[in-house]
TIBA-372888 format. One record per residue: residue number from 1; residue in one letter; x, y, z of N, C-alpha, C in turn. Coordinates in Angstrom, 1 decimal, decimal comma. Layout:
// residues N
n|res|n_X|n_Y|n_Z|ca_X|ca_Y|ca_Z|c_X|c_Y|c_Z
NUM|A|X|Y|Z|X|Y|Z|X|Y|Z
...
//
This chain:
// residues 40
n|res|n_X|n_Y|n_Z|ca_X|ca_Y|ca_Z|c_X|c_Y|c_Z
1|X|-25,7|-2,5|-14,7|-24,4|-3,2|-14,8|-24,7|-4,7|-14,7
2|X|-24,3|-5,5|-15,5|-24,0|-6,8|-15,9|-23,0|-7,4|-14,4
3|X|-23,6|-9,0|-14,1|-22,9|-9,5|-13,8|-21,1|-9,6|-14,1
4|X|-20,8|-9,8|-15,1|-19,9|-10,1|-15,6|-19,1|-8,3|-14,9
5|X|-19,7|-7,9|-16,0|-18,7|-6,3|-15,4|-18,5|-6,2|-13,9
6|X|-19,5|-6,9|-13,0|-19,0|-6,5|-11,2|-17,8|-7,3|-10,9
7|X|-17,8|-8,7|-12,0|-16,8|-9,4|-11,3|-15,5|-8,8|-11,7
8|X|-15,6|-8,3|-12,8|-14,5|-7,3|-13,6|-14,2|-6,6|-12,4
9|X|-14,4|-5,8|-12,0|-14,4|-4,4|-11,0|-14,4|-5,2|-9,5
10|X|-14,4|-6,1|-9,1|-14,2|-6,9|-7,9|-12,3|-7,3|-7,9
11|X|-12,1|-7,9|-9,3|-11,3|-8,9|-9,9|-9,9|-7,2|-9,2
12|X|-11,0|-5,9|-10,3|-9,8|-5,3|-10,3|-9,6|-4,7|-8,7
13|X|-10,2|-4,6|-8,0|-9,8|-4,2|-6,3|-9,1|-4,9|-5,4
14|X|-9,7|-6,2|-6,0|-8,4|-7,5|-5,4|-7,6|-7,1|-5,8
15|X|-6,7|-7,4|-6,7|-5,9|-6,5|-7,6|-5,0|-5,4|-6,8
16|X|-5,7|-4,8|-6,5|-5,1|-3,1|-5,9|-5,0|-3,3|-4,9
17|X|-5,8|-4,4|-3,7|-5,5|-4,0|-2,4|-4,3|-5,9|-2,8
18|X|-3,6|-6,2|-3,5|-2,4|-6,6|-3,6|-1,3|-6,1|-3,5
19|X|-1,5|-5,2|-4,4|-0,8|-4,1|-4,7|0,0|-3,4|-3,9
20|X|-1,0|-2,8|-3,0|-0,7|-1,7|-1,9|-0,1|-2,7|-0,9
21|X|-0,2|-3,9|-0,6|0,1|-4,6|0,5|1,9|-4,7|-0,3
22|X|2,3|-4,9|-1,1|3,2|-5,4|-1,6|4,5|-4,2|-1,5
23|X|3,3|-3,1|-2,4|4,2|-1,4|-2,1|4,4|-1,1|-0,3
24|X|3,6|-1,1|0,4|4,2|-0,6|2,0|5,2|-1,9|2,2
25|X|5,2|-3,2|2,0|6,6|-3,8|2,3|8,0|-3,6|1,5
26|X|8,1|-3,0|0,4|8,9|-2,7|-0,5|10,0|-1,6|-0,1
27|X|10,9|-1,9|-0,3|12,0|-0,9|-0,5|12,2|0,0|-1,3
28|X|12,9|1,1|-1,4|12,5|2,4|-2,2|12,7|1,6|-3,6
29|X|14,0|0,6|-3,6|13,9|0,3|-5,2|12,8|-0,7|-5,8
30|X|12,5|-1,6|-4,7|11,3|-2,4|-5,3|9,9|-1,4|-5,4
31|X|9,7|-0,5|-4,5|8,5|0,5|-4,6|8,8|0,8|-6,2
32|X|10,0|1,6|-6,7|10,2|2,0|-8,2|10,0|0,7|-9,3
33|X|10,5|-0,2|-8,6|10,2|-1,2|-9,9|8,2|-1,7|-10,1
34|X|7,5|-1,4|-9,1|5,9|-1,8|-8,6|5,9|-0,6|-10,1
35|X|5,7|1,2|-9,6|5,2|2,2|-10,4|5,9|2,0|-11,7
36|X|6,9|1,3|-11,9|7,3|1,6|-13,2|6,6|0,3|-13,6
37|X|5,8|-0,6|-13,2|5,3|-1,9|-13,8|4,1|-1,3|-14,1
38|X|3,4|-0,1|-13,5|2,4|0,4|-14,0|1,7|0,9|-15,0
39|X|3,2|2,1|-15,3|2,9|3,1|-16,7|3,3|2,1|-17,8
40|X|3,2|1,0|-17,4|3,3|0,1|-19,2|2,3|-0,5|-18,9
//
């Protein structure tokens, strides 16, 4: 694996642990509006 690809794969875990921090403060509708930002 290429430099480049770890920072890819770093980039995307930052990413997700955003995510998750954003979803447990969310209300049931903002939780639906996070998953529905996903499947597009």
């Amino acid at each position: 694996m290429s430099e480049d690809e770890k920072m890819l794969i770093d980039e995307r875990y930052k990413y997700l642990r955003m995510m998750q921090r954003r979803y447990k403060k969310a209300n049931r509708r903002e939780r639906q509006a996070l998953l529905d930002g996903w499947k597009r």
